[in-house]
C-alpha positions as a Markdown table, in Angstrom:
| # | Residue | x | y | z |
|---|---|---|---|---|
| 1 | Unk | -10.1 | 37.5 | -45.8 |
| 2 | Unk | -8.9 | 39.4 | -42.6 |
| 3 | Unk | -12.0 | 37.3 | -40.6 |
| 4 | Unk | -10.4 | 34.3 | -41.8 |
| 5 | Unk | -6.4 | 35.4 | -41.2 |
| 6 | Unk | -8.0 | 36.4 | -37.4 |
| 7 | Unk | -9.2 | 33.5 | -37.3 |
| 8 | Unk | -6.6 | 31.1 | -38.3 |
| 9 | Unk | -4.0 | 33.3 | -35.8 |
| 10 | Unk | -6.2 | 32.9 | -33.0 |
| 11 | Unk | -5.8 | 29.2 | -33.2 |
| 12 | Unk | -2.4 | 29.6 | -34.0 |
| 13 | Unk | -2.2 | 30.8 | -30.6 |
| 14 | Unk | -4.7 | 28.9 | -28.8 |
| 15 | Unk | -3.0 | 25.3 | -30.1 |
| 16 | Unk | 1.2 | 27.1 | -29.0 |
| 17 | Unk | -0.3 | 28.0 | -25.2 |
| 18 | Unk | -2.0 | 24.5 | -24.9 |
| 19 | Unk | 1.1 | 22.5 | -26.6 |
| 20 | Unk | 3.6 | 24.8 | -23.9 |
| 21 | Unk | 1.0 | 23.8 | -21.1 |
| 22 | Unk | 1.2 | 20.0 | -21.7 |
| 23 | Unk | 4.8 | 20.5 | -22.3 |
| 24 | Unk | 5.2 | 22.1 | -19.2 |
| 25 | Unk | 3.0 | 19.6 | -16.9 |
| 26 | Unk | 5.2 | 16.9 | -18.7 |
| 27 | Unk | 8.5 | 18.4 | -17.8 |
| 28 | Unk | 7.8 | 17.9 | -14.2 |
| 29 | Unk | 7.1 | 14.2 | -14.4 |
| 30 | Unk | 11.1 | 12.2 | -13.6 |
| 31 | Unk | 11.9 | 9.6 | -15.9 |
| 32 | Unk | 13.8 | 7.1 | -13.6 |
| 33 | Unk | 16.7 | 5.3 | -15.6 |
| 34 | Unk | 18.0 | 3.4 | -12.9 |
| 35 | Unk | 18.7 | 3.0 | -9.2 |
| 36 | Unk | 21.3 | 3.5 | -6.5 |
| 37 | Unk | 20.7 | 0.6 | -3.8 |
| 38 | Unk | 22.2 | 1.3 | -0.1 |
| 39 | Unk | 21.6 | -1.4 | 2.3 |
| 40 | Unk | 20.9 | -0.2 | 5.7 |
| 41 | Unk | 20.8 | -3.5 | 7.6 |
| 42 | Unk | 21.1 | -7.0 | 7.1 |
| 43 | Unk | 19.7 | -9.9 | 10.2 |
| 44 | Unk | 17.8 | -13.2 | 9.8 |
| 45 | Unk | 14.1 | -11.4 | 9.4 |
| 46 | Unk | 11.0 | -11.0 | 7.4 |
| 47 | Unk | 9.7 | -7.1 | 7.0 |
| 48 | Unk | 6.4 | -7.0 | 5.6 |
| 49 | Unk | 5.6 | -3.3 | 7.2 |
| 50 | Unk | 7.0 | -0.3 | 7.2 |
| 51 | Unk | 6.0 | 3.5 | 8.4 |
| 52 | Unk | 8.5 | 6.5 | 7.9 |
| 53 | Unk | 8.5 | 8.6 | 10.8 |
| 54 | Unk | 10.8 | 11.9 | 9.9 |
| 55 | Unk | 14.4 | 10.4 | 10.1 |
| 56 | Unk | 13.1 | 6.8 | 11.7 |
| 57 | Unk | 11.9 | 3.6 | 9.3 |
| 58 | Unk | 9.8 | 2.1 | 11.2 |
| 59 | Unk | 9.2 | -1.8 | 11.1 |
| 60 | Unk | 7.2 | -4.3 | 12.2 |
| 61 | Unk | 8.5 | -8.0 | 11.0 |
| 62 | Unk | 8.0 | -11.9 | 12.4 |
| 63 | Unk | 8.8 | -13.8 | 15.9 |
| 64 | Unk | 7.6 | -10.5 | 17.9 |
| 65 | Unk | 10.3 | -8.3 | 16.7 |
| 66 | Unk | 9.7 | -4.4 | 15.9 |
| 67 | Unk | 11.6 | -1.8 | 16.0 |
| 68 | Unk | 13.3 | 1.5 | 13.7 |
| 69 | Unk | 15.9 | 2.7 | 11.9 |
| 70 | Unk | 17.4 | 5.8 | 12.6 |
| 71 | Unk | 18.5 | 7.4 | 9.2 |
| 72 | Unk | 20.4 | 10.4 | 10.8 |
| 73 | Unk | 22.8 | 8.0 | 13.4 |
| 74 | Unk | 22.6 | 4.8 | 11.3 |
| 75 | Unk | 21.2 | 2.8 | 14.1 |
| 76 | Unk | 18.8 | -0.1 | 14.0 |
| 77 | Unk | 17.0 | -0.4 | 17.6 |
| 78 | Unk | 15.3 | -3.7 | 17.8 |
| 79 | Unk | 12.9 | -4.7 | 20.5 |
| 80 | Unk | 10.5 | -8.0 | 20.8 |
| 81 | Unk | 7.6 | -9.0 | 22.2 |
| 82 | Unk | 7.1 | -12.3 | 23.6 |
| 83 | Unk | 3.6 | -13.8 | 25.4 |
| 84 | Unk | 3.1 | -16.9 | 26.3 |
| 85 | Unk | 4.3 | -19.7 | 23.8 |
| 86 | Unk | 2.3 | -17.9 | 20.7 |
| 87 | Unk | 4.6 | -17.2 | 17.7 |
| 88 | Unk | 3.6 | -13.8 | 17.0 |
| 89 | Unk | 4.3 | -11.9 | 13.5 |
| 90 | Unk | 3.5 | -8.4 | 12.8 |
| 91 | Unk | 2.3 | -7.5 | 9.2 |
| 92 | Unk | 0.4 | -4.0 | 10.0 |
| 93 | Unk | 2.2 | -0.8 | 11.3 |
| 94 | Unk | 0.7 | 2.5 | 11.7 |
| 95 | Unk | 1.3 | 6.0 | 13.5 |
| 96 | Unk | -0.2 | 8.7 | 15.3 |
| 97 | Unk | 2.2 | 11.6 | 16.5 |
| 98 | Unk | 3.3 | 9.9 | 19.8 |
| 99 | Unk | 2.7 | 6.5 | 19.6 |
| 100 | Unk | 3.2 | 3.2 | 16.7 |
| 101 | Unk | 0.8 | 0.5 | 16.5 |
| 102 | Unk | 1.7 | -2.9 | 15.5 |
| 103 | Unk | -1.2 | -6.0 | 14.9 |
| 104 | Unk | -0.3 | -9.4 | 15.3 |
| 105 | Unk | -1.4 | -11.6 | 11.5 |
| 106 | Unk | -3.0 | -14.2 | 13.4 |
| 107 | Unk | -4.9 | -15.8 | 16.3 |
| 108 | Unk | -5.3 | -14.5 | 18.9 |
| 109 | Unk | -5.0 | -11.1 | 17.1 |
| 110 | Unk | -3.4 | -8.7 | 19.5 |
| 111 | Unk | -2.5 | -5.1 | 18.5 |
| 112 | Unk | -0.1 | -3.5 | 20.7 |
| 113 | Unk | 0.4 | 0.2 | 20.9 |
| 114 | Unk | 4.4 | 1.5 | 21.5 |
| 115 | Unk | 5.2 | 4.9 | 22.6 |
| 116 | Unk | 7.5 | 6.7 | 20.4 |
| 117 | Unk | 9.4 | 8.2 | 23.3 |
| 118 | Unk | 9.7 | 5.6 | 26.0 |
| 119 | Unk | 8.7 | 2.5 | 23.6 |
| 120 | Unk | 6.8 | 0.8 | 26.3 |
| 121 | Unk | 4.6 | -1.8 | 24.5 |
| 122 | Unk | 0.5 | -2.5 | 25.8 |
| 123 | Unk | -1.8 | -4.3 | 24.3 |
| 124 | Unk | -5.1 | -2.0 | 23.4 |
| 125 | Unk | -6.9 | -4.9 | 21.7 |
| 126 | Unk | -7.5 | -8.4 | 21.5 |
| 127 | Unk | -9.4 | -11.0 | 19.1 |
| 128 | Unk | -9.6 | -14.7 | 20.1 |
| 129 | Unk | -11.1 | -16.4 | 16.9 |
| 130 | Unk | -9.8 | -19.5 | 14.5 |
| 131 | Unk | -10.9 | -17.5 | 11.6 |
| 132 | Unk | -9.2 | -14.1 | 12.7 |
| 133 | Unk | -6.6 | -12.7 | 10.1 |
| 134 | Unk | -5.7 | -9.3 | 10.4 |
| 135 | Unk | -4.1 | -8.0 | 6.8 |
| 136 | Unk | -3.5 | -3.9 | 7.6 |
| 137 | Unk | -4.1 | -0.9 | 9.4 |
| 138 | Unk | -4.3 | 3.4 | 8.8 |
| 139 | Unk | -4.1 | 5.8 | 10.7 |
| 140 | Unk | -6.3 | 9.0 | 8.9 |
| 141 | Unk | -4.7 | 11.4 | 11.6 |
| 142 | Unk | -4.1 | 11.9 | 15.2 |
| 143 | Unk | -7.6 | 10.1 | 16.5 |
| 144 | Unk | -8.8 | 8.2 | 14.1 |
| 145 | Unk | -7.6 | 4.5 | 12.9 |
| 146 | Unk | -8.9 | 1.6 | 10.6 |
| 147 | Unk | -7.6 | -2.0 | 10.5 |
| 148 | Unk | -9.0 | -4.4 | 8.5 |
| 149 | Unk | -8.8 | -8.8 | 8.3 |
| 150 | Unk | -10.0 | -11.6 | 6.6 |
| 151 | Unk | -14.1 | -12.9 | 7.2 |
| 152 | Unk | -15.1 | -14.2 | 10.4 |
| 153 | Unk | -19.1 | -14.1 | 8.9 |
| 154 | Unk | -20.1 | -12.9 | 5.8 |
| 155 | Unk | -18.4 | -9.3 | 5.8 |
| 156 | Unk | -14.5 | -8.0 | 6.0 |
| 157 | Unk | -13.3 | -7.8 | 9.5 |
| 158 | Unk | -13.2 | -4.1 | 10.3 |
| 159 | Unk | -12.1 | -2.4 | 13.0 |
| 160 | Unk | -11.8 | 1.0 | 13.9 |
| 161 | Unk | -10.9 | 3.4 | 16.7 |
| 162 | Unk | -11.7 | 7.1 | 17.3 |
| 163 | Unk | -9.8 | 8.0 | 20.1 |
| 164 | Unk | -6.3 | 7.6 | 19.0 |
| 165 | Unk | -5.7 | 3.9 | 19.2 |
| 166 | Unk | -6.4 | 4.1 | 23.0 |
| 167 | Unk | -9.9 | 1.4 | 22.1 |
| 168 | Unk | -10.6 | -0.2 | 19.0 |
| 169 | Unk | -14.2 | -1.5 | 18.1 |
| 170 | Unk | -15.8 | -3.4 | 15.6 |
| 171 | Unk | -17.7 | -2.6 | 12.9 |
| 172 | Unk | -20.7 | -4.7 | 12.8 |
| 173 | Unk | -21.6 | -7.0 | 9.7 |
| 174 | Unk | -24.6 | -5.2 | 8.9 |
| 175 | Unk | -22.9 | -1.9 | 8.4 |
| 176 | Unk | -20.5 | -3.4 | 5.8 |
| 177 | Unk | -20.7 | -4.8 | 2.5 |
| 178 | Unk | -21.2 | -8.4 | 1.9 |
| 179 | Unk | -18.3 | -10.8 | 1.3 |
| 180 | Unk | -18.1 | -13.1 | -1.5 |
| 181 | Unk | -17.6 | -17.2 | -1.1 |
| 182 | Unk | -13.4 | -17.2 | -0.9 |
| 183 | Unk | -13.0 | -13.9 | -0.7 |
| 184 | Unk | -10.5 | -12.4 | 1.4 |
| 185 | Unk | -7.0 | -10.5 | 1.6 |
| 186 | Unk | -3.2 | -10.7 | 1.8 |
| 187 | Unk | -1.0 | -9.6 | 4.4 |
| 188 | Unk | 1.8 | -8.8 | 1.9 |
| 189 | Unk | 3.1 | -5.7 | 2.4 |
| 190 | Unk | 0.5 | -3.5 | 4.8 |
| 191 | Unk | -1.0 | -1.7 | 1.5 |
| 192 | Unk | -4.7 | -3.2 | 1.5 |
| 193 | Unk | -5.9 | 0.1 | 3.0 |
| 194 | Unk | -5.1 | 3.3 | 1.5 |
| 195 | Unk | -6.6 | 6.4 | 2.9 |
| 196 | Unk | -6.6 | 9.7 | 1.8 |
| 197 | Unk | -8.1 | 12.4 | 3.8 |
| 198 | Unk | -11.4 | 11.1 | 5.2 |
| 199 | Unk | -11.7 | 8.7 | 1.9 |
| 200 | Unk | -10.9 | 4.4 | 2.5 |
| 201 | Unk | -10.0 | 2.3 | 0.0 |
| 202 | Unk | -9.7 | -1.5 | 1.0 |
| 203 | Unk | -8.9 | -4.4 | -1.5 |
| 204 | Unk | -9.9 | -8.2 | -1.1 |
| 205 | Unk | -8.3 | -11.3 | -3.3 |
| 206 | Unk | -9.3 | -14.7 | -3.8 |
| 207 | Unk | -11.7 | -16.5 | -5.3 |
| 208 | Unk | -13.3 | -12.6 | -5.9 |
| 209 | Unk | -11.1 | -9.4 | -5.9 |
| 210 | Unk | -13.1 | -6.4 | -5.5 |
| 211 | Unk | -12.5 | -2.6 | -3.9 |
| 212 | Unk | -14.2 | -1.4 | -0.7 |
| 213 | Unk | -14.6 | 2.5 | -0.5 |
| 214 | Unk | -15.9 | 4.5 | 2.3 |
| 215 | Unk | -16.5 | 8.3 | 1.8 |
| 216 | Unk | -16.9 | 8.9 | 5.3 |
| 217 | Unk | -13.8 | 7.4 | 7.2 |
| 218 | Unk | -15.7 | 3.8 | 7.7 |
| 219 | Unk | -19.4 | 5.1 | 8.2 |
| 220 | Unk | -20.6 | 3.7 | 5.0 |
| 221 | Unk | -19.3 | 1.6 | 2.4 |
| 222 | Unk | -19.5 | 0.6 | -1.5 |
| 223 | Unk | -18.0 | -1.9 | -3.1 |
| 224 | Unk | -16.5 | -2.0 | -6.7 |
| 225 | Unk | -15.9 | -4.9 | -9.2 |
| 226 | Unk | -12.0 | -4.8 | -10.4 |
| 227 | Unk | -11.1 | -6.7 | -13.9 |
| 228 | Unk | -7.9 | -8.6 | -11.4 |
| 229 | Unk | -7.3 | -12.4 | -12.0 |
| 230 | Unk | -9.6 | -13.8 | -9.2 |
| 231 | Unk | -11.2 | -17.3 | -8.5 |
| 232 | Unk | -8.3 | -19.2 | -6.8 |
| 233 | Unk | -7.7 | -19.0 | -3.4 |
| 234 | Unk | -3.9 | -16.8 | -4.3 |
| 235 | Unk | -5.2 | -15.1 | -7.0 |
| 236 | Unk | -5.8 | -11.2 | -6.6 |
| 237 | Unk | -4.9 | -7.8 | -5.2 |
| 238 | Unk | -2.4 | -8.1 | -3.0 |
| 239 | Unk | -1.5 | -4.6 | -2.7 |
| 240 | Unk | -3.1 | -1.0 | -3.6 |
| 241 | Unk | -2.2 | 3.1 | -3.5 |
| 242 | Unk | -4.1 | 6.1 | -4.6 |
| 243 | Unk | -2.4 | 9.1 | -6.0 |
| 244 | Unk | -5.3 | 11.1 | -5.0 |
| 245 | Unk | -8.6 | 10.9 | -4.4 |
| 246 | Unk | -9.0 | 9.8 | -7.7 |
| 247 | Unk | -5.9 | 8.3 | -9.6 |
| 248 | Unk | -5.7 | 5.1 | -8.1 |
| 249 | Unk | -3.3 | 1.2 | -8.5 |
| 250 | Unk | -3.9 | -1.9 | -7.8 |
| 251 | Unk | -1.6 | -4.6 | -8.7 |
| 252 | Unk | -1.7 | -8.3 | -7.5 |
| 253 | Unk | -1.9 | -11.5 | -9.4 |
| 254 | Unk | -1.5 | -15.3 | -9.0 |
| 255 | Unk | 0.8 | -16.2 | -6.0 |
| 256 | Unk | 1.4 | -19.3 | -7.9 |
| 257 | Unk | 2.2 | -18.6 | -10.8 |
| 258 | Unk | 4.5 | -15.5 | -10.5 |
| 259 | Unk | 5.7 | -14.8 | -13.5 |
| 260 | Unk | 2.1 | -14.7 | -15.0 |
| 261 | Unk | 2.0 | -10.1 | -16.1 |
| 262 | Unk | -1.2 | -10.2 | -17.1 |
| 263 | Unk | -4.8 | -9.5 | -15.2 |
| 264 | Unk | -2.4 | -8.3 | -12.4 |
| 265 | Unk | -2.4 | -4.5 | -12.1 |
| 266 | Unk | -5.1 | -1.9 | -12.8 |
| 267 | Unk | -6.0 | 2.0 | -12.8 |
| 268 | Unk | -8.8 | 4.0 | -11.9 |
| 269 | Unk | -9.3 | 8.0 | -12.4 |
| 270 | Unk | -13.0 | 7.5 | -10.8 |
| 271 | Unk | -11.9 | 6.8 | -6.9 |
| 272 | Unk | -12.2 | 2.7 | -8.0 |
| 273 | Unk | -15.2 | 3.0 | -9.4 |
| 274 | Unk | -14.3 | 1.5 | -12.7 |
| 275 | Unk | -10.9 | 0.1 | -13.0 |
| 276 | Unk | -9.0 | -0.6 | -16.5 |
| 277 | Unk | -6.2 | -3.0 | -16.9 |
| 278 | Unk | -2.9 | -2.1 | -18.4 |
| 279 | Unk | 0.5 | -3.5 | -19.7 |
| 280 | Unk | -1.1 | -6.5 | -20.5 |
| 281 | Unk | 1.5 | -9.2 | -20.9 |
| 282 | Unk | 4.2 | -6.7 | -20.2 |
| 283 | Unk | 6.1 | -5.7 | -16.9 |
| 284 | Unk | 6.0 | -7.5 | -13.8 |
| 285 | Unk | 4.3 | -10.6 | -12.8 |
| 286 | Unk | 3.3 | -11.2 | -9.1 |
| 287 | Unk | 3.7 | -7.9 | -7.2 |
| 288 | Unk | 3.7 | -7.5 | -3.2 |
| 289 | Unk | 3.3 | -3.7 | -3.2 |
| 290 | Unk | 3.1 | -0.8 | -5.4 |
| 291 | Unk | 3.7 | 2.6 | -4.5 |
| 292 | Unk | 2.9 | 6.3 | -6.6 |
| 293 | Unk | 6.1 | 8.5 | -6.6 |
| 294 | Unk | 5.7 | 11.7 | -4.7 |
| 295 | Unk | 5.0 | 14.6 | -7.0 |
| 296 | Unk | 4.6 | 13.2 | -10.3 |
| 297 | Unk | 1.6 | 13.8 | -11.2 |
| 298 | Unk | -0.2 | 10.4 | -10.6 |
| 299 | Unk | 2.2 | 9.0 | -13.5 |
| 300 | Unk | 5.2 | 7.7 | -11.6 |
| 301 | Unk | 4.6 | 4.4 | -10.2 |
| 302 | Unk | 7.1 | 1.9 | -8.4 |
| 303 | Unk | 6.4 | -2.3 | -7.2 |
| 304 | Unk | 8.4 | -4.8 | -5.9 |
| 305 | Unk | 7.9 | -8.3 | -5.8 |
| 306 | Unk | 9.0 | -11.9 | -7.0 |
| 307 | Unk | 9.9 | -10.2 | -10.5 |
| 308 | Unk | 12.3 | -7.5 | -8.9 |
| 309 | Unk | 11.9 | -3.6 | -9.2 |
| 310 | Unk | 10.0 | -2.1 | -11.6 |
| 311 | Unk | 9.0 | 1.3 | -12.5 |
| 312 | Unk | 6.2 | 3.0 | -14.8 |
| 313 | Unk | 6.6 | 6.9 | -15.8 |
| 314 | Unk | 2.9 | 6.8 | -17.6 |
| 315 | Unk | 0.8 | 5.3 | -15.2 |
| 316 | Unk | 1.7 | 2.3 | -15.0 |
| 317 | Unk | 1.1 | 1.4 | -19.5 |
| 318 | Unk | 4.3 | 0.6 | -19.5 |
| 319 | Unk | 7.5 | -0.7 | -16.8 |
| 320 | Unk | 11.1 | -0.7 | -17.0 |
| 321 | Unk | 12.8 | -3.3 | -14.3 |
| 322 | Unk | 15.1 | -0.9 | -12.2 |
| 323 | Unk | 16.3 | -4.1 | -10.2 |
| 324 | Unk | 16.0 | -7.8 | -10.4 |
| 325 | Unk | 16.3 | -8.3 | -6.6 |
| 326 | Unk | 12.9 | -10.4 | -5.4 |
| 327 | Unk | 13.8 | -9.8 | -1.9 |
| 328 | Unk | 11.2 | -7.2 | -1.0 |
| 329 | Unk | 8.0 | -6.8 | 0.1 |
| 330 | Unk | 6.9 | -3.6 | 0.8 |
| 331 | Unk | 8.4 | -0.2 | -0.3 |
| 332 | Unk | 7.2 | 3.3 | 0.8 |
| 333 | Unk | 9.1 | 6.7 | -0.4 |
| 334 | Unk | 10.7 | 9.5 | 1.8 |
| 335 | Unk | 10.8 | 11.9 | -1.2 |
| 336 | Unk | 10.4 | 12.2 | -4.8 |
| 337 | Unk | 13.6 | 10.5 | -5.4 |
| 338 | Unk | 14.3 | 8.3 | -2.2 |
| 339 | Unk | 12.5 | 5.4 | -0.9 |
| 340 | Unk | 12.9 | 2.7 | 1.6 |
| 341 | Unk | 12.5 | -1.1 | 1.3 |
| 342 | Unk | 12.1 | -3.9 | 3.2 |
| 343 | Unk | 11.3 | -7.9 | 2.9 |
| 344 | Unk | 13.6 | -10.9 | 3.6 |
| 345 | Unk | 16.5 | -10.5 | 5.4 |
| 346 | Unk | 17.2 | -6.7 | 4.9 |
| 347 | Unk | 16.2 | -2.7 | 4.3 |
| 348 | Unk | 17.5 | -0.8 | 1.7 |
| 349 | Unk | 17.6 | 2.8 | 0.6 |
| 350 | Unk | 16.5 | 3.5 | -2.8 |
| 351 | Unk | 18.2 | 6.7 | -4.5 |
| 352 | Unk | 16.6 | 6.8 | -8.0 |
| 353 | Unk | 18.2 | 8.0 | -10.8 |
């Protein structure tokens, strides 16, 4: 009898310290309830990338304008880039510690390095092709950069630079995976690469929506099948983050028929190796970007797109629509509880709640 009374106390305990450790881990996970919206500037201008930069938001938006907001003076300081008669838009934005790269969406792709400091604008490279259709760009740190586009041949368009954005070069066809008929990717809101430490994730949409990974900063590659509504040309992911290394979004759908929330968004807890729908028929329909909250845990989740702001406190099973402003397309956070926005006509500050 005293065996079995050890016994039974022993899980007494065992059951109390695992119940306090879940209930603990839980505790630090925010349930949002709403949102505070500031606007921080309003002009005739379509923001589809974004790159914090300590206490300046900068963009990169249509007819050759970039530029930042500074958060601590509440300055917006514009500049634009004109060559030649071409109609340039900028969809990708990335950083190093001195300098901000922009890349032009379309032929003749031209990605311009800016110095942070003096903002003088060069280009460091150039891609005359009908086909070319650049989509994003990352920085992993200081010296090495990734941008990727739609197919030229049979393989994403990849480039990549090693020296700090100073030269870019392309990654041959025969070092990359295959491409599908149709498949391709969306320059919605900079977020088709996600990197995180030396590992690449890339997403395609399409007629076939699959993941790209690369172990190895862009050496090698895999490629990964996603359960994402594909086979028309706007159908797909438009837009992906990883947590970690592991916990990973996607999120997407079909551009024309927005309000479809189902086959749209996805997890993984495998690096993308398998992915698992959720909140079938529930949520948001077409999404432009999704973002993980900063220190929750992989469970807080935030998108915007054509259905509004939405936000998911269990990774991503179920939304709540914090906002039903279909404004924005991209959204990237400053802290836990503050994020920026940007898309037609306008950035915002986010203060969640």
């Amino acid at each position: 009898m005293k065996n079995i009374f050890l016994i039974l106390l022993v899980l007494i305990v065992f059951v109390s310290c695992k119940t306090g450790a879940y209930e603990s881990l839980s505790s630090n996970i925010v349930n949002f309830q709403s949102v505070k919206i500031d606007t921080l500037f309003q002009d005739k201008i379509s923001i589809r990338a974004i790159q914090m930069d300590k206490n300046k938001i900068w963009y990169a938006a249509d007819k050759g304008r970039y530029g930042f907001y500074n958060l601590d003076t509440n300055q917006k300081i514009e500049n634009k880039i004109t060559k030649d008669s071409l109609k340039l838009e900028f969809r990708s934005i990335a950083q190093t510690a001195k300098h901000v790269f922009i890349l032009n969406v379309a032929n003749p792709a031209l990605l311009y390095q800016i110095s942070k400091v003096g903002k003088e604008a060069r280009v460091v490279y150039q891609e005359n092709h009908e086909k070319v259709f650049y989509d994003s760009m990352q920085f992993w740190d200081d010296k090495e950069g990734i941008a990727m586009g739609d197919p030229i041949a049979d393989c994403l368009n990849i480039i990549n630079t090693r020296d700090g954005g100073n030269s870019w070069n392309k990654i041959p066809c025969d070092k990359l995976p295959k491409v599908m008929d149709g498949e391709a990717a969306f320059a919605a809101s900079n977020t088709n690469v996600v990197v995180k430490g030396n590992h690449t994730w890339i997403v395609s949409g399409g007629k076939k929506s699959r993941v790209f990974y690369s172990s190895d900063r862009g050496n090698s590659w895999s490629v990964y099948e996603t359960p994402i509504v594909q086979g028309k040309a706007m159908t797909g992911i438009f837009t992906a983050d990883f947590y970690d290394a592991n916990i990973g979004f996607v999120a997407g759908g079909d551009y024309e028929i927005r309000n479809q929330n189902f086959s749209n968004k996805a997890s993984t807890i495998d690096g993308g190796k398998t992915w698992k729908l959720v909140a079938e028929n529930e949520g948001f329909g077409y999404a432009s970007c999704v973002q993980y909250v900063p220190k929750s845990n992989g469970k807080g989740l935030v998108t915007v797109g054509t259905s509004g702001i939405y936000y998911s406190s269990d990774s991503g099973a179920s939304w709540k629509q914090l906002s039903s402003d279909s404004t924005f397309n991209t959204i990237r956070f400053l802290d836990e509880k503050t994020a920026i926005a940007a898309g037609q006509n306008k950035m915002i500050r986010l203060n969640f709640k």
